[in-house]
C-alpha positions in Angstrom: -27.1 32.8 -22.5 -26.5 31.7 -26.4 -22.9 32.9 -25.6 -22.3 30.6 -22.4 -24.3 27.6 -24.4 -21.8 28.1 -27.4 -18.6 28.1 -25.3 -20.3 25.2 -23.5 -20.8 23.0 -26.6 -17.0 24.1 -28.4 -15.7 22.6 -24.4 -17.6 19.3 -24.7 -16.6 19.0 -28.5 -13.0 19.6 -27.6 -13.3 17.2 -24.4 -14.3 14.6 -26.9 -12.1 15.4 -29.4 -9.4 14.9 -26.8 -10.7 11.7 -25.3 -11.0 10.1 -28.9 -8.2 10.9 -30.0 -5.9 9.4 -26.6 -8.8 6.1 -27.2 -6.6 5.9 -30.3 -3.5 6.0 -29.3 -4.4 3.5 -26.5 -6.1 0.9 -28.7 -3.8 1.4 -31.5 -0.7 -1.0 -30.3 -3.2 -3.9 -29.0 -4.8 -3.5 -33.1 -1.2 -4.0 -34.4 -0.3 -7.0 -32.2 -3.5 -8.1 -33.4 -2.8 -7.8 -37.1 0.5 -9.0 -37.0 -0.7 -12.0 -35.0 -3.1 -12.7 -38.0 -0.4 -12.4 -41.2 0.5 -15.9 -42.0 4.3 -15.3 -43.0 7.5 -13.2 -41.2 7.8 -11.8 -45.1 4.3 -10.3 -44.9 5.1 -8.9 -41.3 8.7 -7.5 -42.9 6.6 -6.7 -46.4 7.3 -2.8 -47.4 5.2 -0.7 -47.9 3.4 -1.8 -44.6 0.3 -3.9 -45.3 -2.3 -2.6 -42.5 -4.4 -5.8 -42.8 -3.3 -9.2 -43.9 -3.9 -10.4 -47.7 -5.2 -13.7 -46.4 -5.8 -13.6 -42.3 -4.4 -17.0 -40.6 -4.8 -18.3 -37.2 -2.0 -20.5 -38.0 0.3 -18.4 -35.4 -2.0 -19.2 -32.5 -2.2 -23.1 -33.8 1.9 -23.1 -33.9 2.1 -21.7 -30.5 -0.6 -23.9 -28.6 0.6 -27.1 -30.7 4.4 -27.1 -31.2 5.4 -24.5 -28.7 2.7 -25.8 -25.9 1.5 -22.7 -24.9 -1.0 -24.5 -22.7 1.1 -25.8 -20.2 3.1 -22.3 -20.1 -0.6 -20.7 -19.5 -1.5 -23.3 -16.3 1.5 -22.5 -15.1 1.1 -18.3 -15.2 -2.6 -19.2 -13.7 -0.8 -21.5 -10.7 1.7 -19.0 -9.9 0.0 -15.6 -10.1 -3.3 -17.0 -8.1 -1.4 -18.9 -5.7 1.5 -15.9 -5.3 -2.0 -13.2 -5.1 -4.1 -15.2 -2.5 -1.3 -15.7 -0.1 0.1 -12.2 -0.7 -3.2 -11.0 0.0 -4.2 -13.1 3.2 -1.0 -12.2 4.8 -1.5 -8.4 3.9 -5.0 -8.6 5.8 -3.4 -10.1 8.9 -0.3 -7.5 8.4 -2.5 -4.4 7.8 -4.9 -5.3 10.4 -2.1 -5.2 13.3 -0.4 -2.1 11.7 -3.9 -0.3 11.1 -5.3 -1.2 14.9 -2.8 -2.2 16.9 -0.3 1.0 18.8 3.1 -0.6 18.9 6.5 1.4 19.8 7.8 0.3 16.1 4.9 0.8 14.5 6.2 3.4 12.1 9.8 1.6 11.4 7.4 -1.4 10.3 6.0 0.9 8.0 8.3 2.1 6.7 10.7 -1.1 5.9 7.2 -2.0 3.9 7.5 1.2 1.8 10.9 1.2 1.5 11.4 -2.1 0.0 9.6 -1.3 -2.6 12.2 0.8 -3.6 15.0 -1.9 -4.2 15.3 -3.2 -7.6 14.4 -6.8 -7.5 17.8 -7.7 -9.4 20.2 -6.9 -6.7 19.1 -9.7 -4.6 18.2 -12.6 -7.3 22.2 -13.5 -6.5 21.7 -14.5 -2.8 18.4 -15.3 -3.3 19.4 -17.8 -6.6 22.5 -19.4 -4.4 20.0 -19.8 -1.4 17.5 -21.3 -3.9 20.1 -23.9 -5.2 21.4 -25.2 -2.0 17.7 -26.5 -1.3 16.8 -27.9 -4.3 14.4 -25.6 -5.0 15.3 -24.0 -9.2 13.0 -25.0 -12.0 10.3 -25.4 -9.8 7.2 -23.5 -9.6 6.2 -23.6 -5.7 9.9 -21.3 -5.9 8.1 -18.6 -7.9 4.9 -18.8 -5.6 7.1 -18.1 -2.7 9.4 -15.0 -4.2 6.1 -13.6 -6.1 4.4 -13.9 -2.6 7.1 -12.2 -0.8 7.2 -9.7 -3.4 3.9 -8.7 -3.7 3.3 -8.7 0.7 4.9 -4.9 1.3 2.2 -3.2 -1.2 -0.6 -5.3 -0.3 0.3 -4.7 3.3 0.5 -0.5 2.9 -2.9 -0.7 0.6 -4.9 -2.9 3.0 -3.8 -1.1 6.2 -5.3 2.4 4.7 -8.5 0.8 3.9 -8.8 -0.9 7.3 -7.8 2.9 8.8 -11.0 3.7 7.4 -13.5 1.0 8.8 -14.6 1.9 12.3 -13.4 0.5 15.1 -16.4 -0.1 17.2 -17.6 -2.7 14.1 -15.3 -5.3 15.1 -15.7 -4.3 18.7 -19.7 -4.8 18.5 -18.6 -8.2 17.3 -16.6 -9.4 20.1 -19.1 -8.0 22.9 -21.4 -10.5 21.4 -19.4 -13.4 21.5 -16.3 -13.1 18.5 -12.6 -13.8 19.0 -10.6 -11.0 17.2 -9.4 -13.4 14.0 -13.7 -14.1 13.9 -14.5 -11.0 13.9 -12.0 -9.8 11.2 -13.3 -12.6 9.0 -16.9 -12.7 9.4 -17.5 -8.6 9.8 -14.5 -6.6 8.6 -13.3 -8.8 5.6 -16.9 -8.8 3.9 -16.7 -4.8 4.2 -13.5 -4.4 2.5 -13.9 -6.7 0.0 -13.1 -3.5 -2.6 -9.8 -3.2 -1.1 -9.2 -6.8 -1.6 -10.4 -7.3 -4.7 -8.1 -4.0 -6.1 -5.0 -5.6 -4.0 -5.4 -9.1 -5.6 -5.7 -7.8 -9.1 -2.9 -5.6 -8.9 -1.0 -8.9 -7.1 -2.0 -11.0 -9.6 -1.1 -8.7 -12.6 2.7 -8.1 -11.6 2.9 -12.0 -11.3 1.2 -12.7 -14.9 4.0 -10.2 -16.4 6.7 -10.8 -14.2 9.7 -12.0 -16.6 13.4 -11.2 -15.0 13.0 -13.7 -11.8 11.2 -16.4 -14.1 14.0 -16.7 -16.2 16.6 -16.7 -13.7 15.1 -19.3 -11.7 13.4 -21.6 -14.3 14.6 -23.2 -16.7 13.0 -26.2 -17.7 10.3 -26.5 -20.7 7.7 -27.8 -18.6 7.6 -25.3 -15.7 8.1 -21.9 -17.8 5.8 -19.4 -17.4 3.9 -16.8 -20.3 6.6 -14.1 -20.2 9.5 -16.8 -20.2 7.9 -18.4 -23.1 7.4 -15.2 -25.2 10.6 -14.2 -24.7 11.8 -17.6 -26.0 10.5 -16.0 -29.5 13.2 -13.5 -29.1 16.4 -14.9 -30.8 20.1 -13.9 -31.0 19.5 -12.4 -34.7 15.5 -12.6 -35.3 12.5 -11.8 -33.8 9.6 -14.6 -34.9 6.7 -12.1 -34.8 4.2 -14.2 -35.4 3.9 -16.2 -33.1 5.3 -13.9 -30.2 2.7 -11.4 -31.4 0.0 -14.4 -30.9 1.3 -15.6 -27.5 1.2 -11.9 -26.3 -2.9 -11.8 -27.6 -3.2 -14.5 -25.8 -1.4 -13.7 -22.3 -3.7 -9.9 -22.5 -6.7 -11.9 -22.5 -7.2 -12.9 -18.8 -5.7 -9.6 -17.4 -8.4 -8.0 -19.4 -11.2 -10.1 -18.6 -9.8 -9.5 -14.9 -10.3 -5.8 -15.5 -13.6 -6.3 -17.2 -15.2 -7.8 -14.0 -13.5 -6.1 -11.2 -12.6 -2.5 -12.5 -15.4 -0.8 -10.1 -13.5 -3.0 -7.2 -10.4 -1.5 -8.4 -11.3 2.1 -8.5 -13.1 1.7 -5.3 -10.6 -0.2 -3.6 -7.1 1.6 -4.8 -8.8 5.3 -3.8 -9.9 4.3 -0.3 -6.9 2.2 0.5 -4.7 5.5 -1.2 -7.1 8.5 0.3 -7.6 7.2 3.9 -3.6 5.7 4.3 
């Protein structure tokens, strides 16, 4: 017994051990952004031997960056796109998964599959069409142009994780619904919807995260000051021979914030949501 209790204690110690020191690891390169965010100059950022906390801290990075390089308009902008791009990705994936989930169609599995495999072509092949198609409407440097190709990006996943977590709702719910009375759009909205809210809530966040940190089709398709978004703008920092830490190191603080807040509120959605929609697909 004080054998198995011994064995039992050097496990959780080593479990521990293991889990602090991957904690680490994971916290350390937010800590340094955060620093380096903080030091007032590039020559204290460049300064060897490396200073792990800044002689004098200064929030003057984040006051350049909201001030001169109007970081504020870049951050509505992120927030339009990536909730816009989410909520429509997301309502079309419920009407999408619902048919492929409940409906028996000859080409149900082709449907399927086109879903799944599109999300195995690289984005980049098809900004060239999709760029020339673009221009010959009018539609570069505007934002409603990144709504539509985050939207259509982000439909195949949403439609693959929704349909597995409708595949595991009953049937006879929405049935009991329309014996009493409900059209079949009522009673997806008023009984099934409410159920799976998990699913949803995981599929928007993961929606709404690609869009944040999207960068290559932003800066193909926008280039005007006003309409950038938070990736395009860090990425501005980014010059042909220097890197201005500083700021860029403040801007990215900044742009973590909401995607962690996000997490913060919705992470039991998330777990929740991804497993069913993974486990019962």
């Amino acid at each position: 017994m004080k054998k198995h209790s011994i064995l039992y204690i050097i496990g959780t110690a080593l479990k521990f051990i293991v889990l602090l020191v991957y904690g680490l690891l994971v916290i350390f390169p937010f800590a340094w952004i955060f620093i380096t965010s903080i030091k007032p100059s590039q020559a204290e950022i460049y300064q060897f031997p490396i200073s792990y906390w800044p002689e004098q801290a200064s929030l003057a990075n984040y006051f350049e960056i909201f001030t001169i390089g109007h970081f504020g308009t870049f951050y509505l902008n992120s927030i339009i796109v990536s909730i816009t791009a989410g909520v429509l990705a997301v309502f079309i994936a419920i009407l999408g998964g619902y048919v492929i989930a409940r409906y028996k169609f000859k080409l149900r599995g082709v449907v399927l599959f086109i879903f799944l495999f599109t999300q195995m072509i690289p984005m980049f092949i098809m900004l060239a069409p999709l760029y020339q198609m673009m221009a010959s409407v009018g539609m570069v440097n505007k934002l409603p142009t990144l709504i539509i190709l985050y939207t259509s990006m982000m439909i195949p996943f949403s439609v693959v994780t929704l349909r597995g977590f409708f595949q595991g709702i009953p049937n006879s719910l929405e049935e009991a619904a329309m014996i009493d009375g409900c059209g079949r759009l009522r009673a997806l909205f008023s009984i099934i919807v409410p159920v799976m809210l998990p699913g949803i809530a995981a599929t928007f966040i993961f929606a709404f995260v690609n869009c944040w940190n999207e960068l290559f089709t932003a800066v193909i398709f926008i280039d005007v000051e006003k309409y950038k978004t938070i990736p395009v703008a860090l990425n501005s920092f980014i010059l042909k021979y220097d890197i201005d830490w500083g700021p860029l190191t403040a801007g990215t603080v900044m742009s973590i914030l909401p995607t962690i807040v996000l997490f913060g509120f919705a992470q039991r959605y998330m777990a929740s949501g991804l497993t069913n929609g993974a486990v019962k697909g």
